[in-house]
Each structure stands twice: as structure tokens, then as C-alpha cells.
N, C-alpha and C positions, 0 to 999 in steps of 0.2 A: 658228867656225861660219860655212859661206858662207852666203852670200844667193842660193841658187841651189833652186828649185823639184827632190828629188827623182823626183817622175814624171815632170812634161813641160819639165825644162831650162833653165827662165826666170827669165835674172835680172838685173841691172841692167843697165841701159841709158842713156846721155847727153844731156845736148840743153840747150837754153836756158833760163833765165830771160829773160826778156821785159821790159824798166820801160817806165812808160806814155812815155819820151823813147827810146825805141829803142834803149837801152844793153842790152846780151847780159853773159850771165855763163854760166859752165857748171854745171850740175846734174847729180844722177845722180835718176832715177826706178827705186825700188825695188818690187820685186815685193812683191805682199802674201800673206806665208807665215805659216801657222800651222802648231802640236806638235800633228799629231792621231793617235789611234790608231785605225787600221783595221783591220777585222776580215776575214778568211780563213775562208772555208765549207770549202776543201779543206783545207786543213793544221789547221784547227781552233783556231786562237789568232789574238792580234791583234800589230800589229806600229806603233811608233811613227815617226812620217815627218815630215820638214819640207815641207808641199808647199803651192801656191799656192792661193786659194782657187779661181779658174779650173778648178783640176784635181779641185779637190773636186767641185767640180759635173760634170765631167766620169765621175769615177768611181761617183757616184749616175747617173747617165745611160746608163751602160755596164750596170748593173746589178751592183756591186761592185767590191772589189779584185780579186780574182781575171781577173774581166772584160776589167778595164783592161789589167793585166798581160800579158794571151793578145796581147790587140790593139797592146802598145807598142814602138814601136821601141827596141831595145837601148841604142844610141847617145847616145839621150833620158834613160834613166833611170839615176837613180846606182847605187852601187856595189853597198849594201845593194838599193834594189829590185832589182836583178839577181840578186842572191841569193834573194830571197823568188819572182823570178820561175822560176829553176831549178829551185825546194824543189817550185812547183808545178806545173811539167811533173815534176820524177820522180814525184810524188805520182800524177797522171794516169796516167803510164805504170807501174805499181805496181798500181793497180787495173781 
């Protein structure tokens, strides 16, 4: 399983440890991802995602998944969202 944010793409990053004598070591800082299920007004079911909590709040902000989805760049989102995000453009174009 990556450690990689499905909605907005964020995921580990490197950099320092710091001792109070000026010694460096390297670290990775990991994104902080939860298993949440989000739910879909248009397609009518909920769908399970590893995503940051960043984007959590991003997606209540947007005013849902669906929301999010209209508004994300493709490139940003994993495999599966890109699938949920097609399901609901055909859904839109459908009705």
C-alpha cells in the first residue's frame, strides 16, 4: 500500500533531523492518511479511499466528493478516483 494521498497526490517527503550539536541525519515526513468512506450524491453509493486528512477538509469545503472530483486535476488523482471521477461525468451526461 503507498503512502501517497489518492485525491490531492501527497506523499512523502525528506529532509533533516536536526541534534541540538548541529549533527543532520535524514528523515522522511509522512503524510497523514486515513481509510475513509466517502459518499456520492450522483452515483448513489460510497466509495473507500486512502486520502490525507488535508483533503478531507478540502472535500467538506468543496461541498463533497462529487464536488472535489468536477474540480481535480486528473494528474493529482489516483487510479481508482479517476474511475469514480468518469462514473460521474457519464452519470451527469446520462441525465
Amino acid at each position: 500500500m503507498s503512502r501517497r494521498c489518492e485525491l490531492t497526490g501527497k506523499g512523502p517527503i525528506t529532509g533533516n533531523n536536526v541534534s541540538h550539536a548541529n549533527n543532520k541525519t535524514k528523515r522522511r515526513f509522512l503524510p497523514n492518511l486515513q481509510d475513509v468512506s466517502l459518499q456520492s450524491e450522483a452515483l448513489g453509493r460510497s466509495f473507500k479511499l486512502r486520502v490525507s486528512s488535508a483533503a478531507l477538509r478540502s472535500v467538506d469545503h468543496r461541498g463533497g466528493l462529487d464536488a472535489y472530483l468536477a474540480r481535480a486535476k486528473d494528474e493529482e488523482l489516483s487510479s481508482s478516483a479517476l474511475k469514480i471521477k468518469r462514473d460521474l461525468v457519464k452519470a451527469a451526461t446520462a441525465a
